[in-house]
GUDREN-660813 format. One record per atom (N, C-alpha, C, O): residue in one letter; atom name; x, y, z. Coordinates in steps of 0.2 Angstrom, whole numbers, plus 5000, padded with zeros to 4 digits. Layout:
N
+---+----+------+------+------+
| r |  a |    x |    y |    z |
+---+----+------+------+------+
| A | CA |    X |    Y |    Z |
...
+---+----+------+------+------+
//
This chain:
66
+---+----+------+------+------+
| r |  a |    x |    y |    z |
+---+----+------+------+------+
| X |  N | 4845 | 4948 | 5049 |
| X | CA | 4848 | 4946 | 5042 |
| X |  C | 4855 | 4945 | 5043 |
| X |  O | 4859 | 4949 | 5046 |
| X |  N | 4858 | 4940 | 5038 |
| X | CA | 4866 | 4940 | 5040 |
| X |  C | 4868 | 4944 | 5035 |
| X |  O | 4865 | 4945 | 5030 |
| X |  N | 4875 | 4946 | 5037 |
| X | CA | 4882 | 4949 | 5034 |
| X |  C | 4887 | 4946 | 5031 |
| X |  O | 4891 | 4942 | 5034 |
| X |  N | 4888 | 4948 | 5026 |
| X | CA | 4892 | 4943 | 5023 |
| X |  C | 4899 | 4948 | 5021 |
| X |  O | 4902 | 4948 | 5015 |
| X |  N | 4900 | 4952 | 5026 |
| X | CA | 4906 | 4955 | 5027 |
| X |  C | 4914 | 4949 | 5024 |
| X |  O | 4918 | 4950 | 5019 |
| X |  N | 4915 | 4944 | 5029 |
| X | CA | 4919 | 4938 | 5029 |
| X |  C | 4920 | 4938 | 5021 |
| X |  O | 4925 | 4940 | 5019 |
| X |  N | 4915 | 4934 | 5018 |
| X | CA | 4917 | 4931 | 5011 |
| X |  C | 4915 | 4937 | 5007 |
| X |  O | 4915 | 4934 | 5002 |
| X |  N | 4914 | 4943 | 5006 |
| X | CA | 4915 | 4948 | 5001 |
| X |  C | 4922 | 4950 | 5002 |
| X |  O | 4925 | 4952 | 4997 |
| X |  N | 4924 | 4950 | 5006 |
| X | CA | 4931 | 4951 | 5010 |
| X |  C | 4939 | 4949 | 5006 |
| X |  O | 4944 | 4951 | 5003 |
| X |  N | 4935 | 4941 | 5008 |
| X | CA | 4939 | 4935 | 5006 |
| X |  C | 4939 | 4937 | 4999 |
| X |  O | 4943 | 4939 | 4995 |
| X |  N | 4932 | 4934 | 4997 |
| X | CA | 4934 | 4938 | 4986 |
| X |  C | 4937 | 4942 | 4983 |
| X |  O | 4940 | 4942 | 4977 |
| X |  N | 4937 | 4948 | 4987 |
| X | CA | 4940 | 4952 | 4984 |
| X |  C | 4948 | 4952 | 4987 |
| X |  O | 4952 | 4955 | 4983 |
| X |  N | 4950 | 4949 | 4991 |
| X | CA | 4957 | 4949 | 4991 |
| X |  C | 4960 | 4944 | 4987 |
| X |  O | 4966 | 4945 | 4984 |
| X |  N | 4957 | 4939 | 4986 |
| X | CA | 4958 | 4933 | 4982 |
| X |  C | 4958 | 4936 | 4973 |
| X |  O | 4963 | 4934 | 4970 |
| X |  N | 4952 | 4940 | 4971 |
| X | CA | 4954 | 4941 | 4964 |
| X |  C | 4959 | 4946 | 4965 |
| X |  O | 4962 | 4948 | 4960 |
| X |  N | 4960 | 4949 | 4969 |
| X | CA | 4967 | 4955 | 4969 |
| X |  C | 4975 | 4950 | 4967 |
| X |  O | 4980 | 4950 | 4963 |
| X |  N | 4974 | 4946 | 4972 |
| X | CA | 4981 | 4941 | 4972 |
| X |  C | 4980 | 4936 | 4964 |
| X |  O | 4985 | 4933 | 4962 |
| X |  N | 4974 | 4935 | 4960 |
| X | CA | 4976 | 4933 | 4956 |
| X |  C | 4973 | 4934 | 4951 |
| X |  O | 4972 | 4930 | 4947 |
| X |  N | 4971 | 4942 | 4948 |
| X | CA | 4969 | 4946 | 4944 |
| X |  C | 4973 | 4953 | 4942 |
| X |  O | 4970 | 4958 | 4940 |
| X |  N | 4979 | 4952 | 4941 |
| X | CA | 4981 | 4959 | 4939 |
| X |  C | 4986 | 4960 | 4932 |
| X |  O | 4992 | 4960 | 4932 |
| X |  N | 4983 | 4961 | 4928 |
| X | CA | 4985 | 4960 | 4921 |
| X |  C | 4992 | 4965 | 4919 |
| X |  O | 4997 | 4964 | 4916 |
| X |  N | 4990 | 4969 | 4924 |
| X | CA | 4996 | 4977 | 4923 |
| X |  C | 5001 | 4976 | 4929 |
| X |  O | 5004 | 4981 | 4932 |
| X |  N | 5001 | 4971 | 4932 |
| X | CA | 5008 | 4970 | 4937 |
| X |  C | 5008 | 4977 | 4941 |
| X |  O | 5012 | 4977 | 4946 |
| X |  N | 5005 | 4981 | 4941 |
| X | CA | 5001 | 4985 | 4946 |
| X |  C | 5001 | 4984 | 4956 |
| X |  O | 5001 | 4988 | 4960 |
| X |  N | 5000 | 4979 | 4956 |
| X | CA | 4998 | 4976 | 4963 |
| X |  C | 5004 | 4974 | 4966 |
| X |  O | 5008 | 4971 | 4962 |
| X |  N | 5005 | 4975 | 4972 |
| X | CA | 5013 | 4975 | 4976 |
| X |  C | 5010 | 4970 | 4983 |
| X |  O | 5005 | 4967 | 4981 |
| X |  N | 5011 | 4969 | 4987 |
| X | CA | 5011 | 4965 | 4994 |
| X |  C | 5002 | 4967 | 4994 |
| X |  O | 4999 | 4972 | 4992 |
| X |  N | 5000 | 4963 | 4998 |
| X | CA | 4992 | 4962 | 4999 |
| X |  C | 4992 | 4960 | 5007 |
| X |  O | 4994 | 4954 | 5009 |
| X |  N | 4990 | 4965 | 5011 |
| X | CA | 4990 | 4961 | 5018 |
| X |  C | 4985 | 4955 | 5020 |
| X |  O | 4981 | 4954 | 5015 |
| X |  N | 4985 | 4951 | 5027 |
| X | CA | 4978 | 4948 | 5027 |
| X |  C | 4973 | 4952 | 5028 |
| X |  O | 4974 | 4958 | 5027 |
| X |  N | 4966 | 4949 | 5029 |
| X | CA | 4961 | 4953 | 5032 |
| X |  C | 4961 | 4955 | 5039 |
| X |  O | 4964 | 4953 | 5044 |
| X |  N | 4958 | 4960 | 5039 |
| X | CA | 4959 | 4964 | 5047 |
| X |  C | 4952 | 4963 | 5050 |
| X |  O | 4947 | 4965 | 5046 |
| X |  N | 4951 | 4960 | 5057 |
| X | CA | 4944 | 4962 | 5057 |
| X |  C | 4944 | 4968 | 5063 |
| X |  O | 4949 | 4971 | 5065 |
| X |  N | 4937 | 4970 | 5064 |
| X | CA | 4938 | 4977 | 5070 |
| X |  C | 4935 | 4971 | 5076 |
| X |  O | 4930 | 4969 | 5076 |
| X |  N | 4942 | 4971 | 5080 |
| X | CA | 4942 | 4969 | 5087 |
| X |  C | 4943 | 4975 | 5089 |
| X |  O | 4945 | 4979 | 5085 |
| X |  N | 4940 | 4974 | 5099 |
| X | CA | 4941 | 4980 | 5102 |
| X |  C | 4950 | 4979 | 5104 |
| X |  O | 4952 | 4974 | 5105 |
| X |  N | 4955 | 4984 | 5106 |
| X | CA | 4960 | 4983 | 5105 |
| X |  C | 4962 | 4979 | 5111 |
| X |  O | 4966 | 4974 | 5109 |
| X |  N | 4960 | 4979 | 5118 |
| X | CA | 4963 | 4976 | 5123 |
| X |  C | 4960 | 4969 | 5124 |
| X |  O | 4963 | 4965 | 5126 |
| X |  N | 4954 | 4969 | 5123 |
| X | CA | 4949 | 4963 | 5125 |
| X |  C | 4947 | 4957 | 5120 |
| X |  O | 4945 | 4952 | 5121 |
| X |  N | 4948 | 4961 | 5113 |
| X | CA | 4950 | 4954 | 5107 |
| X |  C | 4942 | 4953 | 5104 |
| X |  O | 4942 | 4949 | 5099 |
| X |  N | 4935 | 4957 | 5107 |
| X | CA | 4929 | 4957 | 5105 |
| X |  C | 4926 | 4960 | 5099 |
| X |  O | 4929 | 4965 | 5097 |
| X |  N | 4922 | 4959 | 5096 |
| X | CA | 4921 | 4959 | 5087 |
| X |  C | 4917 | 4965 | 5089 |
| X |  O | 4913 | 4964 | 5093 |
| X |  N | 4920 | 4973 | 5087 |
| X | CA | 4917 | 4977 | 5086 |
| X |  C | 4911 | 4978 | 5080 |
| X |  O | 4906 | 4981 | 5081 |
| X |  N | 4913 | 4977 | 5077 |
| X | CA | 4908 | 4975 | 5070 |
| X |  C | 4911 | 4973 | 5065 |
| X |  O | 4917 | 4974 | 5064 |
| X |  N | 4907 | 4969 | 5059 |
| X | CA | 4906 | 4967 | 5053 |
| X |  C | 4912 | 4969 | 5050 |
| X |  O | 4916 | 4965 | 5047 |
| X |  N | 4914 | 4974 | 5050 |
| X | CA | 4919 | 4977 | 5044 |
| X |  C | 4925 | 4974 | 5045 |
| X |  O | 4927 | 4973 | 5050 |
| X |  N | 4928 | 4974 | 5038 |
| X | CA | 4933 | 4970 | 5036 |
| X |  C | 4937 | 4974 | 5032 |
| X |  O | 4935 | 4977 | 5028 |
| X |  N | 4944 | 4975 | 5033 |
| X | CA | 4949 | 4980 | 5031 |
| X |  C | 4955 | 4976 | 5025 |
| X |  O | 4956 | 4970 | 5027 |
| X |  N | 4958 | 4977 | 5019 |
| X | CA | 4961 | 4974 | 5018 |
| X |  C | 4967 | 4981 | 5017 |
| X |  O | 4965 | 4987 | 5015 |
| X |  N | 4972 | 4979 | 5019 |
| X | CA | 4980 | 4987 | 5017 |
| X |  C | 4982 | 4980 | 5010 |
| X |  O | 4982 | 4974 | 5008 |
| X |  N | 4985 | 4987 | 5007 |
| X | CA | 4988 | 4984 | 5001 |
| X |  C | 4992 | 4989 | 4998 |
| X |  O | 4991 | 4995 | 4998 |
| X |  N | 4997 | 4987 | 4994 |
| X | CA | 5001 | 4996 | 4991 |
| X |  C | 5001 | 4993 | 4985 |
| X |  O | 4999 | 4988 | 4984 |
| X |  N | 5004 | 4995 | 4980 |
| X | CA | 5005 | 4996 | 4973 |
| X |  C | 5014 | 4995 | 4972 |
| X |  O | 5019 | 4994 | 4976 |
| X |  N | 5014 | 4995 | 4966 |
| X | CA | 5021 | 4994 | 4965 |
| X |  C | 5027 | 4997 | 4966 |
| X |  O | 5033 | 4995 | 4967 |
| X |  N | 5024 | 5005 | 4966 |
| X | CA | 5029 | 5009 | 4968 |
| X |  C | 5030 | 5010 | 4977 |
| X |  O | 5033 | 5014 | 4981 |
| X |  N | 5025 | 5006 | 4979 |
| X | CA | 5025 | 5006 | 4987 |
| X |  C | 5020 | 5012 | 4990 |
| X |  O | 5022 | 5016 | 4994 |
| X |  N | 5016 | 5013 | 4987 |
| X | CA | 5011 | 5018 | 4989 |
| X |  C | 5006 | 5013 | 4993 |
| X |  O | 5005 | 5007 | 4991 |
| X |  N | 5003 | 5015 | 5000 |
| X | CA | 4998 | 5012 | 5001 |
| X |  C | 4991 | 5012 | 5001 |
| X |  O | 4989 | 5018 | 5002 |
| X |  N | 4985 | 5008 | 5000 |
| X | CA | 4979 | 5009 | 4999 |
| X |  C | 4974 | 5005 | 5005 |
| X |  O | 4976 | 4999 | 5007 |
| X |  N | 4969 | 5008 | 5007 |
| X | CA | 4966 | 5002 | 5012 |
| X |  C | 4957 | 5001 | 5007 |
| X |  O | 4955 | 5006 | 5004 |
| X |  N | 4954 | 4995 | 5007 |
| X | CA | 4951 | 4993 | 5004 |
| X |  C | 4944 | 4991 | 5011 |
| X |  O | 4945 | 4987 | 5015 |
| X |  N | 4940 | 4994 | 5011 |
| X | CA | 4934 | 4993 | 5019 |
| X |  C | 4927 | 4989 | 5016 |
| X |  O | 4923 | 4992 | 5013 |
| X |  N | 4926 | 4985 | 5017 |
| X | CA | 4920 | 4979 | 5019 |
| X |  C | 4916 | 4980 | 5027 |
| X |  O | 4918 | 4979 | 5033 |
| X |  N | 4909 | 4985 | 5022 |
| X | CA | 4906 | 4986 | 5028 |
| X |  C | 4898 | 4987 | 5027 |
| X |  O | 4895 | 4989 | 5022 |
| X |  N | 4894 | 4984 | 5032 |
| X | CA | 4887 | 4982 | 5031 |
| X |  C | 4885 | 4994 | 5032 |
| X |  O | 4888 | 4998 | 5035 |
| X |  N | 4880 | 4994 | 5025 |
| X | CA | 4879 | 4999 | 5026 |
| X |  C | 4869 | 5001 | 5027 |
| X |  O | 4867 | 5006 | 5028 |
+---+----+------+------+------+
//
């Protein structure tokens, strides 16, 4: 069955960057995906988004087949 880890990912970063009515929302980084660290291979599906808020607190947001 496919995962559609990628484009839930992708939405939700994209309504964050242009959905925030309370100016709330501060820097959005890209997506992350989980590569193995030295060899660059797809450990799995999930998808990481980091992002902080205005006062520079940060938050990570996880996209994951459960």
């Amino acid at each position: 069955m496919l995962a559609y880890c990628d484009k839930i990912a992708n939405v939700v970063r994209e309504a964050l960057l242009k959905y925030d009515p309370d100016n709330i929302i501060g820097l959005i980084d890209p997506i992350k995906w989980d590569l193995h660290p030295t060899e660059g291979y797809m450990l799995s599906t999930t998808k990481t988004i980091t992002m902080c808020d205005m006062n520079g607190k940060k938050y990570r947001i996880t996209v994951e087949e459960i």
